[in-house]
C-alpha positions as CSV (number, residue, x, y, z in Angstrom):
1,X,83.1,85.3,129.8
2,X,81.9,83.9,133.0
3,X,85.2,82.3,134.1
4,X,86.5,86.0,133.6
5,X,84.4,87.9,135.5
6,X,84.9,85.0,138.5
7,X,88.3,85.8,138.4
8,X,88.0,89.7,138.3
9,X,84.9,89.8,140.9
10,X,86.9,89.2,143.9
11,X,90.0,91.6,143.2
12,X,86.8,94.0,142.5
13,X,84.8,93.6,145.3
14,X,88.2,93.8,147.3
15,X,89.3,97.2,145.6
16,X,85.7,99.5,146.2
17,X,85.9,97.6,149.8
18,X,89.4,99.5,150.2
19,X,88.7,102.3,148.3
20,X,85.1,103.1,150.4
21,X,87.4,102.5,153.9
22,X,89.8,105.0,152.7
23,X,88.1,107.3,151.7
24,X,85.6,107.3,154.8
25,X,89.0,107.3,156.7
26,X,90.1,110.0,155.3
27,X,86.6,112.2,155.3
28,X,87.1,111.3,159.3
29,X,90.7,112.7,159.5
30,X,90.1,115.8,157.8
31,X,87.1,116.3,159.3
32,X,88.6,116.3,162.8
33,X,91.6,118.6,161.3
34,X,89.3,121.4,160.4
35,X,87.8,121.0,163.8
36,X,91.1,121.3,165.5
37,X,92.3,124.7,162.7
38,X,89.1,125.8,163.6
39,X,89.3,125.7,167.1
40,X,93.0,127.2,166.8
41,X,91.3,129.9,164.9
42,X,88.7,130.6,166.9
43,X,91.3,131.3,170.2
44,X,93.5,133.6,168.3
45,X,90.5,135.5,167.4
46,X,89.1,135.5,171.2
47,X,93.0,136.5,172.0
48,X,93.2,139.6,169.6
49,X,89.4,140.4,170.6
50,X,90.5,140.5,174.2
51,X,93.6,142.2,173.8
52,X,91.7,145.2,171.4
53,X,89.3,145.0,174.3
54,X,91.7,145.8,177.2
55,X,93.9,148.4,175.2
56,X,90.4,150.9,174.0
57,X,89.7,150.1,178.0
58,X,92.7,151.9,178.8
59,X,92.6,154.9,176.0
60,X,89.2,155.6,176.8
61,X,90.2,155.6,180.5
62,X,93.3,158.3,179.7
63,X,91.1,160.0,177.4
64,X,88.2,160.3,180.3
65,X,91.1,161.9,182.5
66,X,92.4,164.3,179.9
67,X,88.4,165.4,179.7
68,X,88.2,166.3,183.5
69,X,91.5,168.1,183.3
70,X,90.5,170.2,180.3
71,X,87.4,170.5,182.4
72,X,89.3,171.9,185.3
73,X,91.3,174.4,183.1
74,X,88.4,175.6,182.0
75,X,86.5,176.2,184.5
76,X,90.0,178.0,186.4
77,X,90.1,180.0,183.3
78,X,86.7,181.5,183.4
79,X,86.7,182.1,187.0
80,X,90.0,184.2,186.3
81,X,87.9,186.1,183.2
82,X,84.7,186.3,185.4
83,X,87.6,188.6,188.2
């Protein structure tokens, strides 16, 4: 029994050895692969944020003129009613 487990002790030692490296590899190398999706991520957000941003910059800008020209109207229109 003894002789056996000589034999086997090595090749098992060996094996959780490998097994422990790869996986702690492996925890490593996904680990930084989330990191870089997430950082991917995260800039296509800050992109479409930015973008969103800008283009409700420039409707509420055209809407803001639109106002003061309806404001103008009607202002001309009752002066005219006031004549």
């Amino acid at each position: 029994m003894r002789e056996i487990i000589k034999d086997f002790l090595p090749s098992l030692i060996t094996g959780i050895a490998t097994g422990f490296a790869g996986w702690f590899y492996g925890k490593r190398q996904n680990d930084a692969n989330a990191e870089v999706t997430e950082a991917s991520a995260l800039a296509s957000i800050q992109k479409s944020y930015e973008m969103l941003v800008k283009d409700m910059n420039n409707k509420f800008e055209l809407m803001n003129k639109e106002i003061e020209t309806l404001k103008v109207d009607l202002k001309k229109c009752n002066d005219n009613h006031k004549k």
